[in-house]
N, C-alpha and C positions, 0 to 999 in steps of 0.2 A: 231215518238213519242218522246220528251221529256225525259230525263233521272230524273227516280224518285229519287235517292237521290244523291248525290254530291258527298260525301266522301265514303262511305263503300257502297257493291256487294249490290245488294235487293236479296234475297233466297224466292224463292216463291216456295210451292209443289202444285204438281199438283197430284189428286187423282180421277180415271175413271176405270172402267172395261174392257172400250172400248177404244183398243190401237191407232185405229185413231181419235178419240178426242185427247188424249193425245198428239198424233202429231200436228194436230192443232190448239190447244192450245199454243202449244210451241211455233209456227209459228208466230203465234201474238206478245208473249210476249216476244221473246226472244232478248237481246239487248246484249252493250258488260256490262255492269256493275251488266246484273239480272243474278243470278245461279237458272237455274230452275233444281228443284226434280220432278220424276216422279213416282206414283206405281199404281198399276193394284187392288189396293185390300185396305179398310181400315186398315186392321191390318199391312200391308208394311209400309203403310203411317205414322202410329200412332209410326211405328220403326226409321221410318227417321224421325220422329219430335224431336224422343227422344234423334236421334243423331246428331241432328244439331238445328240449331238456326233459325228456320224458320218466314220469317217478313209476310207472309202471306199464306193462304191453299184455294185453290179454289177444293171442295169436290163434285162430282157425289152425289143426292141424290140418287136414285134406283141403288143398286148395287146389285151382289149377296152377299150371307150370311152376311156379315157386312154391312150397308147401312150408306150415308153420316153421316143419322141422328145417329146413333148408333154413329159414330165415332166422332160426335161433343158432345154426351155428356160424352165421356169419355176424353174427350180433356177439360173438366170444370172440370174433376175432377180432373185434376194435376193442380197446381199451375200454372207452368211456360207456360202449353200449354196454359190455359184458357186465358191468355193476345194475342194467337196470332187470328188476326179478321178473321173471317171464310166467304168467298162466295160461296152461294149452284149454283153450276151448271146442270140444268136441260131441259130437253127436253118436258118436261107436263104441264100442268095448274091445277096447284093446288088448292084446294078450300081453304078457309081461313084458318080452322079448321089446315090443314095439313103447311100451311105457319105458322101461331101461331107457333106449335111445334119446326119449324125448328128455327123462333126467339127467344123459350124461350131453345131451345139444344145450341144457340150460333151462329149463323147467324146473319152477318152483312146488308148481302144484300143477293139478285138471281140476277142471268139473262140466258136469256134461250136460248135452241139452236134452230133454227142455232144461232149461238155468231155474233153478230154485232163486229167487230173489233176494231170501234173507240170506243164506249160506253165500251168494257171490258179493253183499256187502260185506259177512264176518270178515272174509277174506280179504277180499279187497281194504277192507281196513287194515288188519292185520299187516300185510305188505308193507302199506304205507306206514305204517308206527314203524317199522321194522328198518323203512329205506329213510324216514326221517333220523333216526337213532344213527344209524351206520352213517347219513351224512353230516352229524354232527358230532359222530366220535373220528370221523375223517378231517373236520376243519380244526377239533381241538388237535389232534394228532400235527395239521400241521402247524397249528399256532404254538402247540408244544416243541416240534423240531427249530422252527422260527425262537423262538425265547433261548433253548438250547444254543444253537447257534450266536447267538446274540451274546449271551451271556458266556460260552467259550471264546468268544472274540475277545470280551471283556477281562478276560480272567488270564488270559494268552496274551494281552496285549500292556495290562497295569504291571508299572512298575514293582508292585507288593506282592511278595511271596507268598503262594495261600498255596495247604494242603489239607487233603483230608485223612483224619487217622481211625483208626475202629480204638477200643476201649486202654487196648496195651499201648499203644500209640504207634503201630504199623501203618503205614501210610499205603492210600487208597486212592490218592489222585494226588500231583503234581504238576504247578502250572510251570510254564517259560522261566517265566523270573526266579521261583526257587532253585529250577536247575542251572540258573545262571551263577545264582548266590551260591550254591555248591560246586558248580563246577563240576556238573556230571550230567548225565543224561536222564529222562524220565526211566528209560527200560534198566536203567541198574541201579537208580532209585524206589523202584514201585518192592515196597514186599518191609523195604527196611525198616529199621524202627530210629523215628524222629528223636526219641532220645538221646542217641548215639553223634549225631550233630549239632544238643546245645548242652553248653554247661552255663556257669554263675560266673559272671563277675567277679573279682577280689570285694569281698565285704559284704557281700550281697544276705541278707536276710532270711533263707530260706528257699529261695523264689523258684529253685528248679523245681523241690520237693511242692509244693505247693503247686506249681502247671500237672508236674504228674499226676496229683491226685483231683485237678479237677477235670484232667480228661478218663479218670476212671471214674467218678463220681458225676459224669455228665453237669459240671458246673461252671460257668464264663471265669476266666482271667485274665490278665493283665499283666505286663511289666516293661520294666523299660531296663531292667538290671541283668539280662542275661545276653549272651554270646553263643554265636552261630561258630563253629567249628568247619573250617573249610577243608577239603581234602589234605591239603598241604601243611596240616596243622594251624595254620594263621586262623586267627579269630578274631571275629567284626563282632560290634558291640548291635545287638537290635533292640525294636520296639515290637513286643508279643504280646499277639490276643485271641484267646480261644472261645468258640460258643458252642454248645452242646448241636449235637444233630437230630432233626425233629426225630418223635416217636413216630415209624417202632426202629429206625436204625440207633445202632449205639458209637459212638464215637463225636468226632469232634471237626470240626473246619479252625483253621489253626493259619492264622498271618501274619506274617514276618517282614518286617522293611528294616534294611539299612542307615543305620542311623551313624556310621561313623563320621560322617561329613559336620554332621548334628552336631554329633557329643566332641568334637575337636572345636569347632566356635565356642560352643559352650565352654570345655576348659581355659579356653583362652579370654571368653569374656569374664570366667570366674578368676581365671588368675589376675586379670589388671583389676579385678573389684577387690583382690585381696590381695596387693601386692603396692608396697611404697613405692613409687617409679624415682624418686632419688637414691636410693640404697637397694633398691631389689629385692628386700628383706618383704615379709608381711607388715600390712596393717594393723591397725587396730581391729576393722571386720574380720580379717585373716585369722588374727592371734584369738578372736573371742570364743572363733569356730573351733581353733586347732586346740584352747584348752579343754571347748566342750566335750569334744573327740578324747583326749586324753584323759577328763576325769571320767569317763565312762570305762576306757576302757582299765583307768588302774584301780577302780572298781570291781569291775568282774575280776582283774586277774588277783587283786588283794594286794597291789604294791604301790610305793610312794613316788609321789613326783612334787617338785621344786617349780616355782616361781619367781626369779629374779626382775628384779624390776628397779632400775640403774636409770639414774637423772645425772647428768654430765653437770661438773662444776665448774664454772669459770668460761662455760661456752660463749654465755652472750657477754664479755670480755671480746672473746674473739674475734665473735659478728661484729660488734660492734667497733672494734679495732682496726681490723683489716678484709671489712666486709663481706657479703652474703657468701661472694662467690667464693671463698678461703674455707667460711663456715661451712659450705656446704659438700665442699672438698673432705673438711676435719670428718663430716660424716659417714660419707662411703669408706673413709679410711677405718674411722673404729668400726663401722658393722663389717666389711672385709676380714676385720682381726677378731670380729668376737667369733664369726661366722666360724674362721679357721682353728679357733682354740673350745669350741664347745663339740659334742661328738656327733658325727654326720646325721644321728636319726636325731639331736635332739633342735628344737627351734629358733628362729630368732626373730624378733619383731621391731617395729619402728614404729610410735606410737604418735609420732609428730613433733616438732621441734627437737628438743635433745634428749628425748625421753626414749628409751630400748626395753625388752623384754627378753628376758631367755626363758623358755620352759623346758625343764629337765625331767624326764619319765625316766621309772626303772633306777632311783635310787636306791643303796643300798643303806644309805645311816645319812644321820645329821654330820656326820665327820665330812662324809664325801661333798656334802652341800656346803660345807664351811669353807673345806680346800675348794672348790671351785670357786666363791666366792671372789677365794682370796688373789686367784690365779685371773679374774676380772679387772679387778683392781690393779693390778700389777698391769695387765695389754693396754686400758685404756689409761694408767699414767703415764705412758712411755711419752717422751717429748717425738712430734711428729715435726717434718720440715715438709711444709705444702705451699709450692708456687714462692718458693725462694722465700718463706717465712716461718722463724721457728716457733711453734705452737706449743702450749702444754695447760691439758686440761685434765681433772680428775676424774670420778665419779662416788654416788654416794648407792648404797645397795640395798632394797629391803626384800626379805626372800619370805613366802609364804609357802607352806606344805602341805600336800593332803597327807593324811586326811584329818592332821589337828587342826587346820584352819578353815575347813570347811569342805562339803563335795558341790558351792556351786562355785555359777567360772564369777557370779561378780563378788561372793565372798573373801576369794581367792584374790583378786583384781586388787580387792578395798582392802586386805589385809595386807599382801606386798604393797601395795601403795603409802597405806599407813607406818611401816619399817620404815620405808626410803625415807620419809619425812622426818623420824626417828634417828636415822642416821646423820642424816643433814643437821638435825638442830644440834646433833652431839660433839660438831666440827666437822664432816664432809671427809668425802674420802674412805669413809670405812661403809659395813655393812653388817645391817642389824635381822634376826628375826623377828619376825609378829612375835609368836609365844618365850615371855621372857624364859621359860624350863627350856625351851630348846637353845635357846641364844645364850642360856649359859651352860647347858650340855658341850656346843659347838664352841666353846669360848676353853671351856676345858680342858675337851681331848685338842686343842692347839698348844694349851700351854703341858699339857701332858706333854707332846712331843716335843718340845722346847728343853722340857725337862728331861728328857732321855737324850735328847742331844749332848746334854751339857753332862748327863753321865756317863756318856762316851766318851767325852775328852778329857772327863776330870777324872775316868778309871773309877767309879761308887760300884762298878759293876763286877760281881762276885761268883765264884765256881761253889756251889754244894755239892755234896755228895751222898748219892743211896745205897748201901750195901746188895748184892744180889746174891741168892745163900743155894744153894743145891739142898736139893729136898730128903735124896736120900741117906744125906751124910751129916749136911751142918755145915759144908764147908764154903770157905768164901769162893763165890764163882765170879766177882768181882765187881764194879761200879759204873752207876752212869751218871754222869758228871751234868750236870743242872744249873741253869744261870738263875742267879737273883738278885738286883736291885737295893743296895743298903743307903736308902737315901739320909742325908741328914737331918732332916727335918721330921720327913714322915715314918722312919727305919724303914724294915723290912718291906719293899713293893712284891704283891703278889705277880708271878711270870708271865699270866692270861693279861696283863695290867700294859703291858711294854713289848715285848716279843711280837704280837702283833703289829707295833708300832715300826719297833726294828725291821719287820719285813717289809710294809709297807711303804719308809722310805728309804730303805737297801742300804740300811746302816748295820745291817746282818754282815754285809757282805765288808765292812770296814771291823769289825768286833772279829770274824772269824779268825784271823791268823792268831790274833790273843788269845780267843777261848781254844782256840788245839794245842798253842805251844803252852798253855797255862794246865792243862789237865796233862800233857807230856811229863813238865813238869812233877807234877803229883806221883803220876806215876812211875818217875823213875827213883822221887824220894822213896816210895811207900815201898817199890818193890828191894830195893835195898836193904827192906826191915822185915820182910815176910819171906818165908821157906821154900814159899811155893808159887807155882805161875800165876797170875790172875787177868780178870779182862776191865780192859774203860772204855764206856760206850760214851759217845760222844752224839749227841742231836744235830743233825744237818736238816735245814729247811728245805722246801719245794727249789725257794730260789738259790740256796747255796748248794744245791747239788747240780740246778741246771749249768751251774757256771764253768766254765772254763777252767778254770785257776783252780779248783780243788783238787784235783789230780796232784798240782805241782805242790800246792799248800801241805798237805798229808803227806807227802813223800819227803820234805822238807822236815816233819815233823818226826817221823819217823826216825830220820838218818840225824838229829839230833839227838835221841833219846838212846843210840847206839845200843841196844837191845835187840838182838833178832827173832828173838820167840814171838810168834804171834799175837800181840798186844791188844791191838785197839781195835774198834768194834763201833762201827756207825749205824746209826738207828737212821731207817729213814722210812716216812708216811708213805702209806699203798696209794692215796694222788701223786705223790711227786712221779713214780713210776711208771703209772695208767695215763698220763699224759703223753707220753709217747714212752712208747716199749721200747724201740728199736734204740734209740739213746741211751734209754735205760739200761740196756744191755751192755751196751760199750762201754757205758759210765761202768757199772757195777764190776768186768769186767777188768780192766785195769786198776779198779780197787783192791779186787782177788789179787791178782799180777802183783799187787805193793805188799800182799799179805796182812789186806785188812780183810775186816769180819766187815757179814751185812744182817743186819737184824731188821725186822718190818716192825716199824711202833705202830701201835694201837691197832691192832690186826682185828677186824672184822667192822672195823666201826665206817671208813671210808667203802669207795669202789672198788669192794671184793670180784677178785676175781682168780679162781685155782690155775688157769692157764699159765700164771707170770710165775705161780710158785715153780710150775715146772720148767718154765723156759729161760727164769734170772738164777744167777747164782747168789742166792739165800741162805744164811746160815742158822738162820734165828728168829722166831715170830713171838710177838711177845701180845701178850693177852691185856687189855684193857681194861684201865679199872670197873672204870662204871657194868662190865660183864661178872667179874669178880666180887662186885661191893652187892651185887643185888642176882646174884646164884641161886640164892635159898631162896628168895620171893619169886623167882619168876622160874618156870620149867622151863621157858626158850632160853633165858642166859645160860640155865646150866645144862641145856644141852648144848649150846652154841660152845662154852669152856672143852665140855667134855670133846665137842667135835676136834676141836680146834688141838687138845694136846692129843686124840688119836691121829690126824693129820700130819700134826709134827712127828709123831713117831714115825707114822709107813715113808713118811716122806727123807726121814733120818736127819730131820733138823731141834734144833734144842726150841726148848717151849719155857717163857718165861711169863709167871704171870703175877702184873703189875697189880697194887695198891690189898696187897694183904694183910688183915689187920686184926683179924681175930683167931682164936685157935681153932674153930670150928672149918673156917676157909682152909686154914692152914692143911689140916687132915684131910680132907675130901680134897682139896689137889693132889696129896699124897697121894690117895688112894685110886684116886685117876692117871697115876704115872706122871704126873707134872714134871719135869725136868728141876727147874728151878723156880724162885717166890722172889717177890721184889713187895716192899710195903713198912708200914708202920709197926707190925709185929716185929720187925726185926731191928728197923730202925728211920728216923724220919731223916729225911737230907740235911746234912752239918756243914759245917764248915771243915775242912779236913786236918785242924787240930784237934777236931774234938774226937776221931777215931784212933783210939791206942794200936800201935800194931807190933805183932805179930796179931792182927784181926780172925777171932772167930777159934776154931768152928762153934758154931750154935749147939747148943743141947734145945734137941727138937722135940716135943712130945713121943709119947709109944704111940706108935698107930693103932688103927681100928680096923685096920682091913682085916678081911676074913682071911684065912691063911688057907 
């Protein structure tokens, strides 16, 4: 026979009245690794069970006074005996009745005597493989509950948030610490979906998208760039990392810890790594990072930024003068002032001794980098009085740009650098570009404005005038009055050239009361000569209609011209409007009330919008050249024309359309019901001796409409 277990004795009792069974029982079974027990009686046997460890009991059913069956069912009643497998050993044929009872007292098996000796080892083996297996799916079971245990302790007890999600990311288990981090409890966290309480960082690279798809793709991640969403809206910055869950479950174990403690050191040991501690401004490491940041992003977004870069003249004077401590005063003071005169998002750096840096993102032209410039120049010569000492130092400026001067940061660095240097040898004080083509762009539109100043005062500046004809007649529907620029030197300056300039430094707003009482003018000579009513449109800017004072200006104007017919007729752009309505209304409004006209120039080309036509009092939309010039080439201009004077019509407002210049435009506005034409066909802007009058009417072509 085969040795039933390997490692450890097999203990089999053996329990019989009759002491030669007992013997031949043993006979059979006895080997070197079985210990067999023997007793004459069930209650011996039920005492050596109690004293030992028995892996199997082969039990006499007919015994005296205690019978097998008796003694198997008090062997269910303890615990520890009920596990060991019971074999009735009998010498009868029992009817079923009597075998039932012995399977439901705990009998595994019978077999009967005389005992077959191969069949009572099959068995007898059997059992024991059977009771070996069972006690070592019983010790992994509790080494399993134990580890269990152990590892719930562990996971209940760590500070680090861990849960489990299936592939959507529905959560499946929840320890302590993340219901702490949430601020809710496991039973109204279980079911929810983790996504719902993390989002991204400001800047962040992706990183949510990328966790989502590695817990649907069963694949590890990582970050340290996302944020835990607390019930209360507040969000803490964490440290996330997911690892697939073994096959065959699908999902993820996913850990969360707190990092806000963290990432506040951290900011703060990055700010004194990047921060001057005598001016507060950035460093040099600060300013390297913050342009690399900047040329990145005006990069993607395709826009210009400036680098200033300002060497203070006459500083070591100073120091040297009236020592460190004055110097270092003079210094907080200019970064203070550059700080306060550049605009909040843009930067400002201290690069060590008396060297600064400004970086300017989101310029719009070399104009606006020149004016800033120059408004540097102007904060840091101001004479300072620090610690009872009056001080006055300059500075010299060299400005670098992307993306002419390069997209990296030490391109950029070594290009303002090389200006500043440029500026200083030139005499100090002023400020130069890297690229001579910009530095003398920038050099230009200053003395452009110079030169528009000086045409304001000295009156070079001039009223033309464009006829505007009625389509169906010929007849004069009247004039809009045009500034132009008669320089001495250069003649005639184009309006795109200067009018910009006017706006920009609100010398619109010193020219207007001339340009309205100057076309009043015109029009009270001109109407004096002609038969019949006519209109002067006058151009009002963005900024001269926001203003105040045009109300009183126009009304002024008006009640000079002592003419009560309906006259004048202001043109103003669909931005100046759409910037705020509500204004617009009021404004437009008391224009109505003085009995002026309102016409919308260049209709369709700004912030079109049909709601204002309905809700401002408009009298008049006037059509755009560049819609008119290119009609015939493009099917959207001329349906945009075509739209634009059926709108005017339902709407019962007059439609005027600007820069007509051939006969062919001229007819097909006809035949579109165009109201009136404004353009070169009829006439170009004069000076208004050059118009004879009694003006007009036009001898207009024969139409082509179909009748």
């Amino acid at each position: 026979m085969q040795e039933w277990i390997s490692e450890e004795p097999a203990r089999i009792l053996l329990v019989d009245d009759n002491y030669g069974n007992l013997v031949s029982l043993s006979a059979i079974l006895e080997q070197d690794k079985v210990e067999l027990l023997t007793a004459q009686s069930a209650d011996h046997g039920l005492r050596l069970m109690r004293d030992h460890d028995v892996d199997i009991a082969l039990l006499d059913v007919n015994m005296p006074g205690k019978s097998g069956l008796e003694m198997a069912r008090e062997m269910a009643e303890d615990e520890r005996l009920a596990e060991v497998p019971i074999l009735f050993v009998t010498g009868q044929d029992h009817d079923v009745d009597t075998m039932r009872q012995g399977y439901e007292a705990g009998a595994w098996d019978y077999i009967k005597k005389p005992i077959d000796s191969h069949t009572l080892k099959r068995k007898v083996q059997s059992y024991l493989t059977h009771v070996r297996y069972r006690r070592a799916l019983k010790q992994a079971n509790a080494e399993l509950q134990t580890a269990r245990a152990y590892y719930q302790t562990v996971l209940q007890t760590t500070a680090e948030g861990i849960v489990v999600v299936d592939q959507r990311g529905y959560l499946e288990f929840i320890n302590d610490a993340m219901c702490r981090l949430l601020r809710s409890h496991s039973a109204q966290l279980l079911g929810a979906n983790l996504f719902q309480f993390v989002d991204e960082e400001p800047g962040s690279h992706g990183d949510l998208e990328q966790f989502r798809a590695a817990i649907e793709q069963g694949r590890g991640f990582q970050s340290h760039e996302l944020r835990l969403k607390i019930r209360d809206e507040h969000r803490i910055p964490i440290a996330l990392s997911c690892n697939p869950l073994p096959e065959p479950r699908r999902g993820a174990v996913v850990s969360i810890l707190d990092v806000s403690i963290l990432k506040y050191m951290q900011s703060q040991l990055e700010k004194q790594a990047i921060t001057d501690p005598l001016t507060g401004t950035l460093n040099r490491r600060g300013l390297m990072q913050a342009i690399d940041v900047a040329l990145a992003r005006a990069q993607r977004n395709e826009q210009r930024l400036a680098l200033f870069y300002m060497d203070l003249d006459g500083f070591k004077r100073v120091n040297d003068s009236f020592g460190h401590e004055v110097g270092d005063e003079l210094l907080k003071r200019i970064a203070q002032q550059l700080r306060l005169h550049i605009r909040p998002y843009d930067t400002l750096a201290r690069l060590g001794g008396d060297e600064f840096v400004a970086l300017m993102e989101s310029v719009d032209n070399i104009e606006q980098i020149a004016k800033t410039a120059e408004k540097l120049l102007e904060i840091v010569s101001q004479p300072q009085v620090l610690k009872g000492v009056n001080v006055n130092v300059g500075v010299s400026i060299g400005i670098a740009c992307y993306p002419e001067c390069g997209n990296s940061v030490s391109a950029m660095v070594q290009s303002a650098d090389m200006a500043m240097y440029q500026a200083k040898s030139e005499g100090k004080r002023q400020y130069r570009f890297f690229s001579p083509e910009m530095n003398g762009r920038a050099r230009a539109r200053l003395m452009l404005e110079s030169n528009v100043r000086k045409a304001v005062s000295e009156k070079e500046l001039r009223l033309y005038y464009q006829p505007q004809i009625y389509l169906d007649s010929g007849r004069l529907r009247g004039f809009e009055a045009l500034m132009r620029w008669q320089q001495p030197q250069a003649g005639l300056i184009q309006p795109s050239l200067f009018i910009p300039i006017l706006e920009e430094t609100g010398l619109i707003h010193a020219i207007g009361p001339w340009l309205h009482e100057s076309a009043a003018h015109q029009f009270r000579q001109w109407r004096s000569q002609h038969h019949e009513t006519f209109v002067m449109s006058l151009n009002v800017s963005a900024l001269q209609f926001g203003s105040a004072k045009l109300i009183d200006e126009l009304q002024r104007v008006l009640e000079l011209t002592g003419i009560d017919e309906p006259w004048l007729e202001i043109e103003v752009t669909e931005s100046a409007l759409i910037d705020n309505v509500e204004f617009a209304q009021q404004q437009l409004q008391q224009l109505r009330d003085l009995g002026v006209r309102i016409a919308i120039d260049d209709f369709g080309t700004g912030y079109s919008s049909l709601a204002y036509l309905r809700e401002l009092p408009i009298d008049t939309v006037k059509i755009d050249r560049s819609f008119t010039a290119s009609m015939f080439e493009s099917n959207k201009d001329a349906v945009i024309v075509q739209t634009i004077v059926e709108l005017g019509r339902r709407l019962q407002m007059e439609v005027v359309a600007e820069g007509v210049e051939t006969e062919a435009q001229l007819q097909w506005l006809r035949e579109l019901g165009c109201d009136i034409a404004q353009g070169y066909w009829f006439s170009r802007p004069q000076p208004p001796e050059e118009f004879p009058f009694p003006y007009g009417p036009f001898r207009l072509p024969a139409s082509t409409a179909t009748e």
